[in-house]
N, C-alpha and C positions, 0 to 999 in steps of 0.2 A: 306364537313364537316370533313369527315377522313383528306383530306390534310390540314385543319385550325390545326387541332389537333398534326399532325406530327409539324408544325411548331411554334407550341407554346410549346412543346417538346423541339426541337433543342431550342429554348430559352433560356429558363428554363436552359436547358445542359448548354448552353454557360457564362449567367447570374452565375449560380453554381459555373462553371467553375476559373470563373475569380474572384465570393469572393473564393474560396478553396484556390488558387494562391494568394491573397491578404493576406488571412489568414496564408499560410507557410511564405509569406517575415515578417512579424511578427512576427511569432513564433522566426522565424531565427534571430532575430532581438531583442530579449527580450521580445518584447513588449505582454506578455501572454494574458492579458486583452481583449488588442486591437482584437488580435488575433484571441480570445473565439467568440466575435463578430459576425467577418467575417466567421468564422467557422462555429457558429451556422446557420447563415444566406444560408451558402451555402449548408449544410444536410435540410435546410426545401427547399431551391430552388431547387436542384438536384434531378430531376425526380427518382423514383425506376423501373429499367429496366436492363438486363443485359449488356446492352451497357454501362451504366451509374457507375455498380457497382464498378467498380475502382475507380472512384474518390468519389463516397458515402463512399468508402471506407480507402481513404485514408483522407478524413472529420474528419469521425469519431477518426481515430489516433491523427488526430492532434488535436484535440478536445480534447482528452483522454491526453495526452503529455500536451497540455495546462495546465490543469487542475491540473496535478500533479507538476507542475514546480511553479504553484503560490501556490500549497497547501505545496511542500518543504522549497519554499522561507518563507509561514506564520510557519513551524515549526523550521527553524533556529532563527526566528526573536522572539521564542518563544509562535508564536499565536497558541495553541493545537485546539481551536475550530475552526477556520477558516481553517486550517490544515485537519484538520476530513473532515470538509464538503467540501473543495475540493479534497480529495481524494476519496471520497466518489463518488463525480461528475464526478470524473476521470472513476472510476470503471463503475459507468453508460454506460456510452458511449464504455468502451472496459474493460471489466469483468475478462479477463486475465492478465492485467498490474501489473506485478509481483511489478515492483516498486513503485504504487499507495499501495498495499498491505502493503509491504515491511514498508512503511510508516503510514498506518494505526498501525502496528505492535507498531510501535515507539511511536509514538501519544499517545496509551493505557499504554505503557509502562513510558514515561512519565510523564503523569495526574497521575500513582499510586506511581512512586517515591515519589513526597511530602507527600501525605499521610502516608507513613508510615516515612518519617522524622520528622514529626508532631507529633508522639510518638506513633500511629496504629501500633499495634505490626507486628511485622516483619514473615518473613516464614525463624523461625530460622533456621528448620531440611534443608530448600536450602540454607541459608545464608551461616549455619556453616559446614566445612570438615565433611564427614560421621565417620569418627574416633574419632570427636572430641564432639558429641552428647553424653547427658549422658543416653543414652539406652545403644550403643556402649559402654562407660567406663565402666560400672556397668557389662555387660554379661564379658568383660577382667579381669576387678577383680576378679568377679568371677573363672574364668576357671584358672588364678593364683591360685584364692584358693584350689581348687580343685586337682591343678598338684602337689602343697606342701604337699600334704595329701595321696597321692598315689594314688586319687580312678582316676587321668586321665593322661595316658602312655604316656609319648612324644613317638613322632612318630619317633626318630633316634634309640630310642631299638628295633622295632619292627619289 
């Protein structure tokens, strides 16, 4: 029974193995989709075992790298929502994918553009120069007013 089980193991491994390998000449290849597939296919075949963990592990990368390759492709082509949710899916599979992030970043930053060209008022105080807000003008004036009237010393007499 233990040796059925070793070799439905070694299977499994090799079964894994060879979508993992089918799934990088795809990746390598464009073809992200195709890819995602075989990828998938090879993290549910590939046994969890430390013999095994490299290639679960390098699954999952390309898995994650798929994912964000079709979610950058839907955010040139301007799909923000197909965009999202593969990047999203990216994240899943590898949590640290600064450039799945990177691209969510974009995504949100995106979707709120129109809105506020659609006449949602703006985030003037970021938009405009900090010198150029009228809190800033108004305290200048002020402290103009004040240096003509003596009650504030420029600081080259002092």
């Amino acid at each position: 029974v233990a040796q059925e089980e070793i070799i439905r193991r070694q299977a499994a491994q090799i079964t894994g193995r060879s979508l993992l390998d089918e799934g990088q000449k795809l990746y390598y290849d464009g073809k992200y989709e195709q890819a995602i597939a075989k990828l998938e296919g090879a993290l549910k075949t590939i046994p969890r075992a430390k013999a095994t963990e490299i290639d679960y592990n390098r699954a999952l990368h390309a898995l994650s790298d798929s994912y964000y390759r079709l979610a950058d492709a839907a955010f040139r082509a301007g799909n923000n929502t197909m965009a999202r949710t593969d990047a999203q899916k990216s994240l899943e599979y590898d949590p640290k994918n600064r450039s799945a992030e990177t691209l969510l970043v974009n995504v949100k930053k995106a979707e709120t553009a129109p809105k506020m060209a659609a006449g949602q008022p703006a985030a003037s105080a970021e938009a405009m120069p900090p010198n150029k807000t009228p809190e800033f003008q108004a305290k200048r004036d002020e402290i103009r007013h004040l240096f003509r009237e003596g009650k504030l010393l420029s600081l080259k007499r002092c």
